[in-house]
C-alpha positions in Angstrom: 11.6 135.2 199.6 10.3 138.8 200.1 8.8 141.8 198.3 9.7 145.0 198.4 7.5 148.1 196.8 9.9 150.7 195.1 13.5 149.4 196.5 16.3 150.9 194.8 15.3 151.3 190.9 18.2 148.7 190.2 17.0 146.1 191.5 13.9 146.2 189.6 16.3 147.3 186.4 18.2 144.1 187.3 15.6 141.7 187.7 16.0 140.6 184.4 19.4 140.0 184.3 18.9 137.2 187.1 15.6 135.8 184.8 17.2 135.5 181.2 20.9 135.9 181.4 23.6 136.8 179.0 22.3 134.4 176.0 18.6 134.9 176.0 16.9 137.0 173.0 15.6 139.3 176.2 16.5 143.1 175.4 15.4 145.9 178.2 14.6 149.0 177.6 17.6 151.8 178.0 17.8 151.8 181.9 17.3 155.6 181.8 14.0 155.6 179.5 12.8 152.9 182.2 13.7 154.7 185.7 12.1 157.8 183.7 8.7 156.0 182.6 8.6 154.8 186.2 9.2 158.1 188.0 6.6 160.7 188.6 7.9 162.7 185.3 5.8 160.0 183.8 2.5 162.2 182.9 0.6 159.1 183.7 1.6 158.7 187.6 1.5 162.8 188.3 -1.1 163.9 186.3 -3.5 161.0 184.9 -3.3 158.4 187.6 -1.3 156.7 189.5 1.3 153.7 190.0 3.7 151.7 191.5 5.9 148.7 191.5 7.6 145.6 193.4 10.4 143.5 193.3 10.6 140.0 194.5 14.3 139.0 196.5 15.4 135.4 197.0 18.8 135.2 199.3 18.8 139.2 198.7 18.8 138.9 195.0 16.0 140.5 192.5 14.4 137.6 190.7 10.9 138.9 190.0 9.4 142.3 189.4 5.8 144.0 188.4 4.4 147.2 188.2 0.9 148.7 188.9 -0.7 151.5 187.5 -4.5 153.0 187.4 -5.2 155.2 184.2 -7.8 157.6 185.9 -8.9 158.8 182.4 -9.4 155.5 180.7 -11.3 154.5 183.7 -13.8 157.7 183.0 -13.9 157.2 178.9 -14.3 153.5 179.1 -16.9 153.9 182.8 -14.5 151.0 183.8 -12.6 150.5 187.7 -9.8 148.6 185.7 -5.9 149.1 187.1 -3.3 147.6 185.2 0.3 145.3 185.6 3.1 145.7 183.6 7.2 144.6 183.4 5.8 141.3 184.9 9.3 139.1 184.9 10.3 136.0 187.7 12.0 133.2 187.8 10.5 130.0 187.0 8.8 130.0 190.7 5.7 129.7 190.9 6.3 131.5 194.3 7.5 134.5 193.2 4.8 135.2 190.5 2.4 134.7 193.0 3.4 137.0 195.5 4.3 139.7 192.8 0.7 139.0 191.3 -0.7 139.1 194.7 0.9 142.7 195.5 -0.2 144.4 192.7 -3.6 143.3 192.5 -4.0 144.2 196.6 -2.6 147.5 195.8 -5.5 147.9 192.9 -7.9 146.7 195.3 -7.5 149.0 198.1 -7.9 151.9 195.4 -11.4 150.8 193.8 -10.2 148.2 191.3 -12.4 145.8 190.4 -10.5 144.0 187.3 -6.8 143.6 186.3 -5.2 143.4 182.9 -1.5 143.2 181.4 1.1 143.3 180.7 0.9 147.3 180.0 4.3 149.0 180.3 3.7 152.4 180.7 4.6 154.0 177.0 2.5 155.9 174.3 3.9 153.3 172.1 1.1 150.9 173.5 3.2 148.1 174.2 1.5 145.7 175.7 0.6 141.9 175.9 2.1 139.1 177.6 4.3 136.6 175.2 2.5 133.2 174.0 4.2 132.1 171.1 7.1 132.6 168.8 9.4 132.6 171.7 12.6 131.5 169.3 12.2 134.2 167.1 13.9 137.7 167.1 12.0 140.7 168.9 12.4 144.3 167.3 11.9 147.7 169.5 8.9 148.1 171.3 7.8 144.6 170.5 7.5 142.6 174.4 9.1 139.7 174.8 8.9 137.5 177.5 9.7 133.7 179.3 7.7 130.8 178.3 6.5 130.2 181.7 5.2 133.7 182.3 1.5 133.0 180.5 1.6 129.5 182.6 2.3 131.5 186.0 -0.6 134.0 185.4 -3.5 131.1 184.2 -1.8 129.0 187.4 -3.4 132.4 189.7 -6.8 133.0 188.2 -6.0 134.9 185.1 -8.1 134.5 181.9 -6.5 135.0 178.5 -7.7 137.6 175.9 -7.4 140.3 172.8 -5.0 137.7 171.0 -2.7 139.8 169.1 0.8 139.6 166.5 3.6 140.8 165.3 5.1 140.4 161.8 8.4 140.7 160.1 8.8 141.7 156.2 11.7 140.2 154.5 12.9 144.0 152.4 15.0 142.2 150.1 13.4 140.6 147.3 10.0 142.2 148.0 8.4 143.8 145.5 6.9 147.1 146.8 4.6 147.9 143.4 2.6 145.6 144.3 1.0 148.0 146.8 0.0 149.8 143.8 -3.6 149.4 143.1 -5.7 152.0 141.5 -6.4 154.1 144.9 -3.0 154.4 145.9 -1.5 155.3 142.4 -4.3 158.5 142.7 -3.1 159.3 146.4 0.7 159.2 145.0 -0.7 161.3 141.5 -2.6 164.1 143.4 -0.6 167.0 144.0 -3.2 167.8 146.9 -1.5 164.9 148.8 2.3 165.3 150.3 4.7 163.0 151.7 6.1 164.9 154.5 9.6 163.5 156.3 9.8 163.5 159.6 12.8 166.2 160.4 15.1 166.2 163.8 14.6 170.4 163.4 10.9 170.6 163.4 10.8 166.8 165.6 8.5 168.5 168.4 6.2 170.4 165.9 6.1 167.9 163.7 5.5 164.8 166.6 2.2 167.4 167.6 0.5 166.8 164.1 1.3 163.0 164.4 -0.3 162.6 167.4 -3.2 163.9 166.4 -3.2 161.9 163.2 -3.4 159.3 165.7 -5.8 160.2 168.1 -8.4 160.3 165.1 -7.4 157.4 163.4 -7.1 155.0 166.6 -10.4 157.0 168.5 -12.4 154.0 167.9 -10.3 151.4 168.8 -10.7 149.0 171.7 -9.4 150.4 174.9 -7.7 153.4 173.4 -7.4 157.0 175.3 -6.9 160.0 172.9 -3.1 161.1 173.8 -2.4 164.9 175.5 0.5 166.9 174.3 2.0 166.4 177.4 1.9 162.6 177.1 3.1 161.7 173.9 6.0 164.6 174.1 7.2 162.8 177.2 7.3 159.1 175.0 8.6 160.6 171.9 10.7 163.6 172.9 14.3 161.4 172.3 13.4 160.0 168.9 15.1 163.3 167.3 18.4 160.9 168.4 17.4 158.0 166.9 15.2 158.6 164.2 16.2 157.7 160.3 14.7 161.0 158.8 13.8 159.5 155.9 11.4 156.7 156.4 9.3 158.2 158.6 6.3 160.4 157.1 3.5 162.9 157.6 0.7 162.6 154.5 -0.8 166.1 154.5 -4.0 166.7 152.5 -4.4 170.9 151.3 -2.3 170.7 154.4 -4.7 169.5 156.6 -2.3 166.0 158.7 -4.5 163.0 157.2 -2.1 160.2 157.7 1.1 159.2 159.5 3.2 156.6 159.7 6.3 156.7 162.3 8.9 154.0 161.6 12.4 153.7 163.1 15.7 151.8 162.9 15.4 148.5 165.1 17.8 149.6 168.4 17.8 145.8 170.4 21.1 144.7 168.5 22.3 148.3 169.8 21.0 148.1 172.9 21.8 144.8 173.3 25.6 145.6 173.2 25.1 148.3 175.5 23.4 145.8 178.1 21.1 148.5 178.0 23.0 151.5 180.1 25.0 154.2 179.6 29.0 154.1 179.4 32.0 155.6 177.8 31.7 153.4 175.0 28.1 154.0 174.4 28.5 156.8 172.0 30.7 154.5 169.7 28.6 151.9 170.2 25.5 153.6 168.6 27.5 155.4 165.6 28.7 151.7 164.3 25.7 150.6 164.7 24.1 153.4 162.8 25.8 152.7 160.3 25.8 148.8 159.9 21.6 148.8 160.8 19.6 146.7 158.5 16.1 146.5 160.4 13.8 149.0 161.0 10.5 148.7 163.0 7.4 150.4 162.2 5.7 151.8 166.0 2.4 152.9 164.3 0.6 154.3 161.6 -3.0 155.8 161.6 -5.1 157.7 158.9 -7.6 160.1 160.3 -11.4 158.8 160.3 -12.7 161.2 157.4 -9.7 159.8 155.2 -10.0 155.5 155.4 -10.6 153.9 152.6 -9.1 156.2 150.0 -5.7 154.5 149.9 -3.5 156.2 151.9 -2.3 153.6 154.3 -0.9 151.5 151.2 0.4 154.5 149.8 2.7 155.2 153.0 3.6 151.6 153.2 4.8 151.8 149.5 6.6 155.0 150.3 8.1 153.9 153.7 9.1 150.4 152.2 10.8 152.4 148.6 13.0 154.8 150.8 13.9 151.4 153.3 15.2 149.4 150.6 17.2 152.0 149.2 18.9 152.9 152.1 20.0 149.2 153.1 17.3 148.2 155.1 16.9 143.7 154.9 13.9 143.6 157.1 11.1 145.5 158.6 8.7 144.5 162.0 5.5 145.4 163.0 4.9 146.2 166.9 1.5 144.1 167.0 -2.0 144.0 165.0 -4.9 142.7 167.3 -6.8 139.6 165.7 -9.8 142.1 165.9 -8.0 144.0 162.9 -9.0 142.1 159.9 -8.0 144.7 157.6 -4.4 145.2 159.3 -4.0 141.3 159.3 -5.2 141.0 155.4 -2.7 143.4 154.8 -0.2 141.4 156.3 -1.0 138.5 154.3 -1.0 140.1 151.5 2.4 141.7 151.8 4.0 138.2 152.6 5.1 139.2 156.5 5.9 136.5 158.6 3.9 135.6 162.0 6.9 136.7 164.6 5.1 136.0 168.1 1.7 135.7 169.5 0.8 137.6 172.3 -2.7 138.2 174.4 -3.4 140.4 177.6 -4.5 138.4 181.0 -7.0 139.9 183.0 -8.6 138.7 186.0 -11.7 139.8 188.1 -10.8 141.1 191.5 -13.2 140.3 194.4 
C-alpha cells in the first residue's frame, strides 16, 4: 500500500467505485463539479487558502482518498490554526485510513495547524459531517453519505466526535401544509409590503447575489460560519440555472429590501446515479427523463436576515415552498442537515412530521 498526493484526478474520482460498488446507496458528486472544486478555480485554494489531497493504492488500485484544506479566513474570524479533511473514503483497512489520516494531518502540521476537523468537502453548500447513523436510508443532494466503518476508522486514530447534527425527509403527500399557518405567518402572506420572489434562470446571477447575502446575515452568528464573497458562492452556484425548478425556490423581499431566502432544488442522486456520475452521449437524455419523472426535491438552505427573526417568515416560505412542491408532483422533500445546537430548526422538524434520515457529527483531533 502507498499514497500518492494529487495522482491523476481519476484515481481519487474512482476511489469510490472500489469502496461501495455498483449496489451501494453511495452517489458522487458529478465528476466535473468534483475535479473543479478541487482545482485551483476553487476560490478557496487560490484566493482564501489553501489545499490538497491523497489517494491510497493497494496492487495499483485507488481504495482510499482524503483531502486537506486550510480556510485562511476562518482561521482570522474565528483566531483559530484549524485545517480541515474532507472526501475521506477507504476500504475497510484500518491501514489505509491511517495512512490517508496520517497525510493530511502532517501536511496541516507543517503549515501551522494545531487542530483537525471533518469531513468538510469544499462547497458553499456546507456539506459537511462524517456519517453515524441512518446508513440504510436514502441520501438526497448535498446530504454526505458515507461507510459504516468510516466513524470507527477515525475514533481507532485519536479523533474525538462532535457538533452532532441531522437530516430529515418530509413525506409531501398527505401533509397538510396549513398547518404552518399561525397568526404571524398568515400577516407575512397578507402584507403587501412582503413578496415572494421566484428564483428565475434569466436573472440566476443577480438574483443568487441577493441570496447570498440573505445568508450571510442570517447564518452570521452561527457556529463556525464565514460570511461568503461574491466570488465564492458564484463559483458553487453558477450551474444551478441548469438544474433549478424555477418555481420552488424563493427570495422574500421586504419594501424591497432581500429579508429572507430559501433555495430548494429537485433531488439529482437518482439522476446522477444513472449517469455514474460523468458525462456521456446519453447524459443529455438521461437528465430530460428524469426531469420529468422527479418526485423529490431537497431544500440546500434557507436564512432570514437578523433584523427579520421572529416575525414569521421562515414558516411562511416553508408553506409557500411546500404549496408550489405538491402541486407540481413532488412526494418527498429532505433537508441537508440541522445541528442539534438548533433547537428552533429541530422543533420545526418535529412539528412538521419529518423523519430522522441520518445522523452525522464532525471528528476533530488535536495535533501535537
Amino acid at each position: 500500500m502507498y499514497i500518492k498526493e494529487k495522482p491523476s484526478f481519476n484515481d481519487f474520482f474512482n476511489v469510490t467505485k472500489n469502496v461501495y460498488g455498483d449496489n451501494s446507496s453511495y452517489v458522487s458528486l458529478f465528476k466535473d463539479d468534483l475535479k473543479r472544486f478541487l482545482s485551483l478555480k476553487n476560490p478557496l485554494f487560490n484566493k482564501y487558502g489553501r489545499g490538497t489531497y491523497f489517494v491510497a493504492f493497494k496492487d495499483n488500485i485507488p481504495v482510499g482518498r482524503i483531502s486537506a484544506h486550510i480556510h485562511d479566513k476562518s482561521n482570522e474570524v474565528h483566531n483559530e490554526k484549524v485545517g480541515y479533511f474532507g472526501y475521506f473514503e477507504s476500504i475497510n483497512d484500518l491501514d489505509v485510513a491511517k495512512a490517508l489520516l496520517n497525510h493530511a494531518e502532517e501536511w496541516l502540521r507543517e503549515k501551522g495547524i494545531n487542530k483537525i476537523k471533518g469531513n468538510f468537502n469544499l462547497t458553499a453548500m456546507q456539506q459537511i459531517g462524517v456519517m453515524t447513523s441512518g446508513f440504510e436510508n436514502y441520501h438526497y443532494t448535498d446530504q454526505v453519505y458515507g461507510s459504516k466503518h468510516l466513524p470507527l476508522m477515525l475514533e481507532e486514530n485519536g479523533y474525538s466526535k462532535i457538533f452532532p447534527m441531522s437530516t430529515f425527509e418530509l413525506e409531501l403527500s398527505g401533509f397538510d401544509e396549513t398547518q404552518l399557518l399561525k397568526e404571524k405567518v398568515q400577516s407575512v402572506l397578507n402584507n403587501n409590503d412582503y413578496e415572494f420572489v421566484t428564483l428565475k434562470k434569466k436573472k440566476i446571477k443577480a438574483q443568487m447575489d441577493l441570496v447570498r447575502h440573505v445568508l450571510n446575515d442570517g447564518f452570521q452568528d452561527n457556529p463556525m460560519f464565514v460570511s461568503l464573497t461574491n466570488e465564492e458562492f458564484e463559483f458553487q452556484a453558477k450551474d444551478m440555472m441548469w438544474i433549478i425548478d424555477e418555481k420552488i425556490s424563493s427570495l422574500v423581499t421586504y419594501k424591497g429590501k432581500p429579508v429572507g431566502t430559501v433555495v430548494c432544488i429537485p433531488d439529482l442522486n437518482d439522476f446522477l446515479k444513472s449517469t455514474k456520475s460523468q458525462f456521456s452521449l446519453g447524459t443529455i437524455f438521461k437528465f430530460i427523463r428524469h426531469k420529468f419523472k422527479r418526485d423529490k426535491a431537497v431544500i440546500i438552505f434557507y436564512s432570514v436576515t437578523k433584523d427579520f427573526h421572529g416575525q414569521g417568515i421562515n414558516p411562511a416560505m416553508l408553506y409557500q415552498v411546500i404549496t408550489v412542491l405538491k402541486l407540481r408532483g413532488y412526494k418527498k422533500l429532505g433537508f441537508t442537515w440541522i445541528a442539534d445546537v438548533n433547537k428552533s430548526s429541530l422543533r420545526q422538524m418535529e412539528k412538521l412530521g419529518a423523519k430522522k434520515l441520518h445522523g452525522l457529527h464532525l471528528y476533530e483531533k488535536v495535533l501535537s
